[in-house]
N, C-alpha and C positions, 0 to 999 in steps of 0.2 A: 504493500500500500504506500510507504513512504517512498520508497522508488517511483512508484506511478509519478506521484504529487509532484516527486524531483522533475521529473520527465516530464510534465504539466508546465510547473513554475520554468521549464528552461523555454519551450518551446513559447510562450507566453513571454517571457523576456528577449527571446529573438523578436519576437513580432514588434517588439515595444521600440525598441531599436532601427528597425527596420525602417518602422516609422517617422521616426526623429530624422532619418537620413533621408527619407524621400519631401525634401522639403517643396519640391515643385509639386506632388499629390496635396502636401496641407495649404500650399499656395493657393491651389487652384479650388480646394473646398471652402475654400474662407471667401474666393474673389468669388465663386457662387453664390454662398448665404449673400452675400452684401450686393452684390448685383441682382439677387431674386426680392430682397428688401426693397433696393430704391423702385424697383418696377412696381412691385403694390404699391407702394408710397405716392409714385405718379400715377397709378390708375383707381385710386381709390383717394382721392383727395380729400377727402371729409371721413370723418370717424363712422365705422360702420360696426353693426350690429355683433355681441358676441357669436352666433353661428358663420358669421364669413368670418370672425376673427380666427378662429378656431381652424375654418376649412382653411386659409390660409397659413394656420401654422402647420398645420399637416402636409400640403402639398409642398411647401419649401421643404419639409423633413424629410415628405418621401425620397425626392428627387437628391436632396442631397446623401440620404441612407444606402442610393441603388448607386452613388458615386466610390460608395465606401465599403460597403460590405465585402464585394468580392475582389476586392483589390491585393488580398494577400494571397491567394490563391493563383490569381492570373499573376501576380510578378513571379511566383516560383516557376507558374507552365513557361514564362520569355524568359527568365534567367537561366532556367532547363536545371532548375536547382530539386522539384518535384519528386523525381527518381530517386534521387539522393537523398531525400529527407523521407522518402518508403522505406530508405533501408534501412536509417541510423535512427530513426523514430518512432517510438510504437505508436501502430493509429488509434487508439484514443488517445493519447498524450496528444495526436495532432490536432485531432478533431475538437479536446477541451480548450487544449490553448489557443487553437485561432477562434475559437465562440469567445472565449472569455477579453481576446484582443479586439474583436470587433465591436462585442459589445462596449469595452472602455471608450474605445473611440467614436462609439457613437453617441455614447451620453454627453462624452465631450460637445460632438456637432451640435447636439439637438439642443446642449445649453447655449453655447455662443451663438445659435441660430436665435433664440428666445431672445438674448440679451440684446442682439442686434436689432428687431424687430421692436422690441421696448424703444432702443435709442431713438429711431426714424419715426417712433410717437404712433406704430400700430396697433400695439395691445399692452393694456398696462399690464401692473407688476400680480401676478398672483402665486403665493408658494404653493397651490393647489397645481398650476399650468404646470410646473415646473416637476412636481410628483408624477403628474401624468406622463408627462416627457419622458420622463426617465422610466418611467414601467414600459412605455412605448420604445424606444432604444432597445431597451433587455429583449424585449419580444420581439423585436425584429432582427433584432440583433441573432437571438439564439433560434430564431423559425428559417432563418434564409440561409445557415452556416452550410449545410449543407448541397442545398445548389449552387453554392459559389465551390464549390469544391466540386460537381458533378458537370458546371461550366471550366473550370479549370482542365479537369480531365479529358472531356471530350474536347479540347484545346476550341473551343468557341470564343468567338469575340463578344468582351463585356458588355454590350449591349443586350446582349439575350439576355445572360441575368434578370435586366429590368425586365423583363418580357416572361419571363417564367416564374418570376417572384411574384410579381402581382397579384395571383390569384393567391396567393401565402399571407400574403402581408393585406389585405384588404378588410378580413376580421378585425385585425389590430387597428386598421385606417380607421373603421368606422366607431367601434370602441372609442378610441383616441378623439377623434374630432368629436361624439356626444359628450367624455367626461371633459372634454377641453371646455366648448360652449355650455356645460354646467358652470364650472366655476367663474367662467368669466363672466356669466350671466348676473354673479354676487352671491354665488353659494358658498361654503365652505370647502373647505380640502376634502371633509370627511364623506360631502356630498357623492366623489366620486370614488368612495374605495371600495364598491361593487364591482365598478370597472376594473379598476384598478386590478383588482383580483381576480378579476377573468382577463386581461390580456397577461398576467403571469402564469394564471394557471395555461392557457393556452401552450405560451413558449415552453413550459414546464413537460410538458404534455408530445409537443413537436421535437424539444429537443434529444427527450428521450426515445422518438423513433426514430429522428435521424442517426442520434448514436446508433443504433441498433442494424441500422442501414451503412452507415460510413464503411466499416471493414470492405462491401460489396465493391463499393464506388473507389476506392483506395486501392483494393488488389485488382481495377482494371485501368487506373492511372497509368 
């Protein structure tokens, strides 16, 4: 067991690394949120109602989540590092640590996306939004891990991802966007922790077949 963990925490700290070194991938996800910002900003010029506020925070997320998720996946299939990391890595060690790397960085996105969207005066401040966010990140995080790994394999270009996730991630979309337009409506946090608990129980649920599935997808890498 503490071997596994090892083998977890390593591949998890490659990914984290990887990251900090592709600094044109975080270039280009940051120059996204802020360019998806000022576009609502200019086509929504007047304060609008929590339910667009809400569909709005969700469609900047989606778009920037299908930028990110299977981004560790496809650098191993171009660096042709993938093979190599079949042999010297057991597959769940690989399959934990890139869910548990995607997931980080996508809580990451999905807060600087909030925070930017507050700046540009779209939706104000709620610790409720920001709860939701982050139950949404984990769940999409750990429902897509494994088609970014079954687009990897079948060496497809990242754009399928967004193409075959969609129907994965859309439970979570609409979850997400009603506890979102709760609180923003002027409910409480607590308002939304039915949701809440069903978009974790979902990923909870996904991640554990995908685990169960990976071995498959990994020994035809």
């Amino acid at each position: 067991m503490n071997q596994q963990r090892s083998a977890v925490a390593a591949i998890l700290r490659k990914e984290i690394l990887l990251l900090l070194r592709s600094r044109e991938a975080v270039a280009a996800e940051l120059y996204f949120l802020v360019g998806a910002a000022l576009v609502l900003t200019f086509a929504f010029p007047q304060q609008f109602d929590a339910t667009i506020q809400a569909g709005a925070i969700w469609v900047v997320f989606y778009f920037a989540a299908m930028l990110t998720v299977a981004r560790s996946y496809v650098i191993e299939q171009e660096r042709g590092t993938l093979r190599y990391l079949m042999h010297v890595a057991p597959g769940d060690a690989v399959y934990w640590g890139k869910l548990l790397a995607g997931v980080l960085w996508l809580v990451i996105v999905g807060l600087i996306e909030y925070a930017v969207l507050m700046l540009v005066g779209l939706v104000p401040f709620r610790l409720g939004v920001a709860v939701v966010l982050v139950a949404g990140c984990i769940a999409i995080g750990g429902a897509t891990s494994l088609l970014a790994a079954i687009v990897a394999a079948a060496q497809l270009r990242g754009w399928v991802f967004a193409a075959i996730a969609f129907p994965v991630v859309m439970p979570v979309f609409f979850v997400g966007v009603d506890a979102t337009a709760t609180v923003l409506a002027g409910s409480t946090a607590t308002a939304a922790a039915s949701e809440v608990a069903v978009m974790l129980l979902y990923v909870t649920i996904v991640a554990i077949v995908a685990w169960w599935l990976f071995p498959f997808i990994w020994s035809e890498a």
